[in-house]
C-alpha positions as CSV (number, residue, x, y, z in Angstrom):
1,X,64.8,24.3,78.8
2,X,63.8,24.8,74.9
3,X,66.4,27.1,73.1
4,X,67.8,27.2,69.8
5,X,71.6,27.2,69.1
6,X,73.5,28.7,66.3
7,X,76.8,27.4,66.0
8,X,79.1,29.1,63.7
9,X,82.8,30.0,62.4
10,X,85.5,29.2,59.4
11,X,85.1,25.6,57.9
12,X,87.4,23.0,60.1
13,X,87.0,25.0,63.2
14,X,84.8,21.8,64.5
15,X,81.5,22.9,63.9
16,X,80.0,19.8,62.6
17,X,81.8,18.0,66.0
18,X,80.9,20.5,68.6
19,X,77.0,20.6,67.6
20,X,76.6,16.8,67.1
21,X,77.9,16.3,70.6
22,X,76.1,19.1,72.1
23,X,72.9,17.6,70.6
24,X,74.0,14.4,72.2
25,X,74.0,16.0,75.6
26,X,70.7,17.3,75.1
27,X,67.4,15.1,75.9
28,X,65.3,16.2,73.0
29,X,68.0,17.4,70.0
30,X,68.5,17.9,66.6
31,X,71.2,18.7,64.4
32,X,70.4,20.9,61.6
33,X,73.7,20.5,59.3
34,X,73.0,23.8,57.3
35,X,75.7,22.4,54.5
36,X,73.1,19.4,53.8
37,X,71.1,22.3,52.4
38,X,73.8,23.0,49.8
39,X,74.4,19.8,48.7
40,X,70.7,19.3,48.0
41,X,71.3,21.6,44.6
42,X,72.3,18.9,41.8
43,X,72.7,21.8,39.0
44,X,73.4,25.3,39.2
45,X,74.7,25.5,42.6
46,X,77.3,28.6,43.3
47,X,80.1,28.3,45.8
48,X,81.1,31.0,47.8
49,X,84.4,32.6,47.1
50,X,86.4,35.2,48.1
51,X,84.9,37.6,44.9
52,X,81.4,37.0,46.3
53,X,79.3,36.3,43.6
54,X,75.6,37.8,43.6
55,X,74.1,34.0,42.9
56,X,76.5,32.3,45.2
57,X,74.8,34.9,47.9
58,X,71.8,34.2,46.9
59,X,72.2,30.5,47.7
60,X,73.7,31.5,50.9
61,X,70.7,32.8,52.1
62,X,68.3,30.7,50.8
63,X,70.3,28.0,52.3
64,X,70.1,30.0,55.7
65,X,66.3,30.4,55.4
66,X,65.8,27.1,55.3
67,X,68.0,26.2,58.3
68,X,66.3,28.9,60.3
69,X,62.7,27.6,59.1
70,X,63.9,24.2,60.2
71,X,65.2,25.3,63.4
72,X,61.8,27.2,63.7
73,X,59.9,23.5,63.3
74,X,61.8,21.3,65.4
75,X,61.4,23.5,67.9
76,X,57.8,24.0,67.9
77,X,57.4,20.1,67.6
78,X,59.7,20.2,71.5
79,X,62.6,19.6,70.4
80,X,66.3,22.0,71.0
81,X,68.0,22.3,67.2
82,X,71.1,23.0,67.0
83,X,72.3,24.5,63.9
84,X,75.5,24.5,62.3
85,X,76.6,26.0,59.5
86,X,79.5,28.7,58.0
87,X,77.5,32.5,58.9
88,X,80.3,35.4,58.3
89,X,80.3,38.7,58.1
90,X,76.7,40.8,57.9
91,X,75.2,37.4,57.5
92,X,75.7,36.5,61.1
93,X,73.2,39.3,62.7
94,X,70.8,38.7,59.4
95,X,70.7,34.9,60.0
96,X,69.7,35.5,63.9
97,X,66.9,37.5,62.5
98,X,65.2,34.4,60.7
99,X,65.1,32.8,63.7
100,X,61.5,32.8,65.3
101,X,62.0,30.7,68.0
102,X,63.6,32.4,71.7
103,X,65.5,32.1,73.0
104,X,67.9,31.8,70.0
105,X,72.2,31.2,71.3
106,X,74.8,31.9,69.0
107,X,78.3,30.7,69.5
108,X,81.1,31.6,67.4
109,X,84.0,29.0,67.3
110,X,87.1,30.7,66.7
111,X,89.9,28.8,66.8
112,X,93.4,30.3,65.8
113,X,94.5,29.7,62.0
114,X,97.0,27.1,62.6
115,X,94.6,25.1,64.8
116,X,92.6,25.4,62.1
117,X,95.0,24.3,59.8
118,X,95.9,21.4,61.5
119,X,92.4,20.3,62.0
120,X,92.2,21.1,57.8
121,X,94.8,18.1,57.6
122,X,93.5,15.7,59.8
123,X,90.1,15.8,58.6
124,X,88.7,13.1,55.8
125,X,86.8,15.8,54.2
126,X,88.5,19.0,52.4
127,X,86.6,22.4,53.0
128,X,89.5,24.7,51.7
129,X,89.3,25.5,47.2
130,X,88.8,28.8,46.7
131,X,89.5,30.2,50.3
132,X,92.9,29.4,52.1
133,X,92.6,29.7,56.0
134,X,94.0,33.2,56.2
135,X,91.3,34.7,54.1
136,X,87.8,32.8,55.7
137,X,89.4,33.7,58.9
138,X,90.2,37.5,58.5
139,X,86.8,37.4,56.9
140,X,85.5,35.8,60.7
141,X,87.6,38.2,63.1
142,X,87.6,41.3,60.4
143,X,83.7,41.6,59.4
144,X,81.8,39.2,61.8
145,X,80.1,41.0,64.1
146,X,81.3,40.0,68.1
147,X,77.5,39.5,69.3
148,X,77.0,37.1,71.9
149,X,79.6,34.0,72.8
150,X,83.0,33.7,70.9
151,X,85.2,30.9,71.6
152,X,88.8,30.5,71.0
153,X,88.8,26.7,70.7
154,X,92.2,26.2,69.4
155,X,93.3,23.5,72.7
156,X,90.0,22.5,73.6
157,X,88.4,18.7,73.0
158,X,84.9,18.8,71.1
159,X,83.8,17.7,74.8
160,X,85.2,20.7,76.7
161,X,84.2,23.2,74.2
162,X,80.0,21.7,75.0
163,X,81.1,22.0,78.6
164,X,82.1,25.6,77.9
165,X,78.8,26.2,75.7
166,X,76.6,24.6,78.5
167,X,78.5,26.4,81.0
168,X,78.4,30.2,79.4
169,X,75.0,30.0,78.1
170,X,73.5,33.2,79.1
171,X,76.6,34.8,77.3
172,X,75.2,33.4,73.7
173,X,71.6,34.1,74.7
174,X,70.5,37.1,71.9
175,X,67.9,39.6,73.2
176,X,64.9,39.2,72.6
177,X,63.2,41.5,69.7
């Protein structure tokens, strides 16, 4: 079955991972890596930081539009996007919104700070400048909504947290409407 999936949470909580490999178990996939959106501004981008600049917002949400309207297209050319990308806060409810397509599942990974940490180190690429760990993740579990599936990752594999997604679907399904 169709669907769109929104997976979410704090940089290094193993977003990029978990959706590649859910797409993988999928037979007609793609991953929509919401950060290649970003990186697709050569001048004038703004970085989110803690202050939350009005531009850097701004790009935020353009950024999500265009995930969403991509997740909207490759699903009504068959396909099941998965899309992955850093949605906090107010953003989280606003970003299922754009979302045409139903049914529409968000997961939330939420790994613990020092798992997140640790992943932090042993990653090539560096997600942490102007956030620490603390602060992107009291942002996650202070002003993120809790609507529909959040999972504590912290001692799962990439493989068993799919296995968990697959398995709890109906828990990250959002209502129609």
């Amino acid at each position: 079955m169709r669907r769109v999936f929104l997976i979410t949470g704090i940089m290094a909580a193993g977003k990029s991972t978990v959706a590649q490999a859910l797409a993988e178990r999928l037979p007609r996939s793609a991953h929509v890596r919401g950060d290649a959106f970003r990186r697709m501004i050569v001048n004038g981008g703004a970085a989110m930081t803690p202050e939350g600049e009005d531009e850097a917002l701004r790009q935020l949400r353009l950024r999500h539009r265009i995930a969403a309207g991509a997740a909207d297209l490759f699903f009504a050319a068959g396909f099941t996007p998965i899309v992955q990308d850093v949605v906090l806060g107010a953003e989280l409810e606003r970003f299922a919104g754009l979302v045409r397509s139903r049914p529409l599942l968000v997961v939330v990974l939420a790994p613990d700070a020092a798992a997140v940490e640790r992943r932090e180190r042993d990653r090539a690429k560096t997600g942490y400048g102007a956030w620490t760990v603390a602060q992107l993740d009291g942002t996650l579990r202070r002003d993120t909504p809790r609507i529909r599936l959040w999972l504590d990752t912290s001692a799962q594999t990439p493989a068993e947290t799919v296995e968990e997604i697959l398995a709890r679907a109906g828990e990250a399904e959002v209502p129609a409407g």
